[in-house]
C-alpha positions as CSV (number, residue, x, y, z in Angstrom):
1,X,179.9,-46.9,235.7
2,X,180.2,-50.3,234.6
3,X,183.1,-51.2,231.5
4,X,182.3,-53.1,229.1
5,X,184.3,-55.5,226.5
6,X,182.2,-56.2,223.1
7,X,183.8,-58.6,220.3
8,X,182.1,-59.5,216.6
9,X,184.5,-62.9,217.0
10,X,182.6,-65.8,217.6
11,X,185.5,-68.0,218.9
12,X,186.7,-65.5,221.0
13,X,183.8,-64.7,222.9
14,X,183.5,-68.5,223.4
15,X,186.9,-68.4,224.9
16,X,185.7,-65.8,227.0
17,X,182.1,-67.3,228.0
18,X,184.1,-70.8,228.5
19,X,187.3,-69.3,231.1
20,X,184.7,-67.2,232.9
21,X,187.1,-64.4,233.1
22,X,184.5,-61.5,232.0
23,X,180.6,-61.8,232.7
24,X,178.4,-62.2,229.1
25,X,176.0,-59.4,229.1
26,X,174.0,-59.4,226.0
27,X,174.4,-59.5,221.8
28,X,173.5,-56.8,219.9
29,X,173.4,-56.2,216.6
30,X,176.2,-54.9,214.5
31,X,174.8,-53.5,211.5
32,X,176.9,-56.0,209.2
33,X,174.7,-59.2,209.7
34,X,176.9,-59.8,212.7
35,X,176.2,-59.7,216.2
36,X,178.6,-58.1,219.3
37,X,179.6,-60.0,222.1
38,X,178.7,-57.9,224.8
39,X,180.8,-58.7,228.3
40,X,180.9,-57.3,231.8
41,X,184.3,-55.7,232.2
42,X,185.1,-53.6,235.2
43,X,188.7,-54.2,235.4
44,X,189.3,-53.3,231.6
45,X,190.9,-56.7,230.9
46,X,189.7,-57.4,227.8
47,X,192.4,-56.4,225.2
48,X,195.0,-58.6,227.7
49,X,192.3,-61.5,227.5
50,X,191.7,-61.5,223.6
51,X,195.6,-60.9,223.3
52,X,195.9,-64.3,225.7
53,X,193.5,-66.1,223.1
54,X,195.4,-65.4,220.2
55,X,198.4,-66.7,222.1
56,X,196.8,-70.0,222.3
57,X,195.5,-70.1,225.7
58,X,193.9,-73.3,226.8
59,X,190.3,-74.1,227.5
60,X,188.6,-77.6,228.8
61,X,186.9,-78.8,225.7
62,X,184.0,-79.0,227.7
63,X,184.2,-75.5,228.5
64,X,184.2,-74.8,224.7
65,X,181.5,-76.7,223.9
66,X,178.7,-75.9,226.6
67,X,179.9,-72.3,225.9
68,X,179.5,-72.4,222.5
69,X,176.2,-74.2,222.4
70,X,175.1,-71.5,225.1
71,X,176.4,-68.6,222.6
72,X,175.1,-70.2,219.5
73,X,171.9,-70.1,221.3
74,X,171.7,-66.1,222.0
75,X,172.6,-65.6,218.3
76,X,169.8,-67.4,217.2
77,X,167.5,-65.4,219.9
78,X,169.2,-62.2,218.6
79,X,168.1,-63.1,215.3
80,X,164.6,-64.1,215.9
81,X,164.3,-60.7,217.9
82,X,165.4,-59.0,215.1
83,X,162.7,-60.7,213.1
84,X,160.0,-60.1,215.4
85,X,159.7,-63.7,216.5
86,X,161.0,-64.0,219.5
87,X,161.4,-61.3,222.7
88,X,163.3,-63.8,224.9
89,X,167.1,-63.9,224.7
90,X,167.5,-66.5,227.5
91,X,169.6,-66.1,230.3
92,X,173.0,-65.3,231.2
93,X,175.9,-67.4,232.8
């Protein structure tokens, strides 16, 4: 059985899309007009990693960027699924 880390915080799980450290899965919704973060997570490390992020770990601003673009983008499929007008999510990292 695969583990799984999910966030609702945008920046964080652009932290986490941008270091690589855990695998982006999916989004899903979260019943409160926000969306989870759904990430790959085998090795349980997410609490450590989002502990890290509120330390102030550093990221390549390139990292950030592409990462949040990317992220920004399977919001907006999440949302258009969710409104019937779109069935494709894109793909993963």
């Amino acid at each position: 059985m695969t583990g799984e880390f999910a966030t609702k915080r945008l920046q964080l799980a652009i932290y986490l899309h941008a270091t690589g450290h855990l695998q982006f899965l999916r989004t899903e919704p979260g019943g409160d007009s926000k969306l989870w973060f759904v990430f790959c997570d085998d090795q349980h490390a997410g609490p450590q990693l989002e502990l890290d992020f509120d330390r102030g770990a550093v990221v390549a601003a390139r990292n950030i960027f592409s990462s949040q673009t990317y992220l920004r983008r399977q919001m907006s499929g999440a949302e258009n699924q969710n409104n019937g007008a779109s069935k494709n999510v894109g793909n993963p990292r």
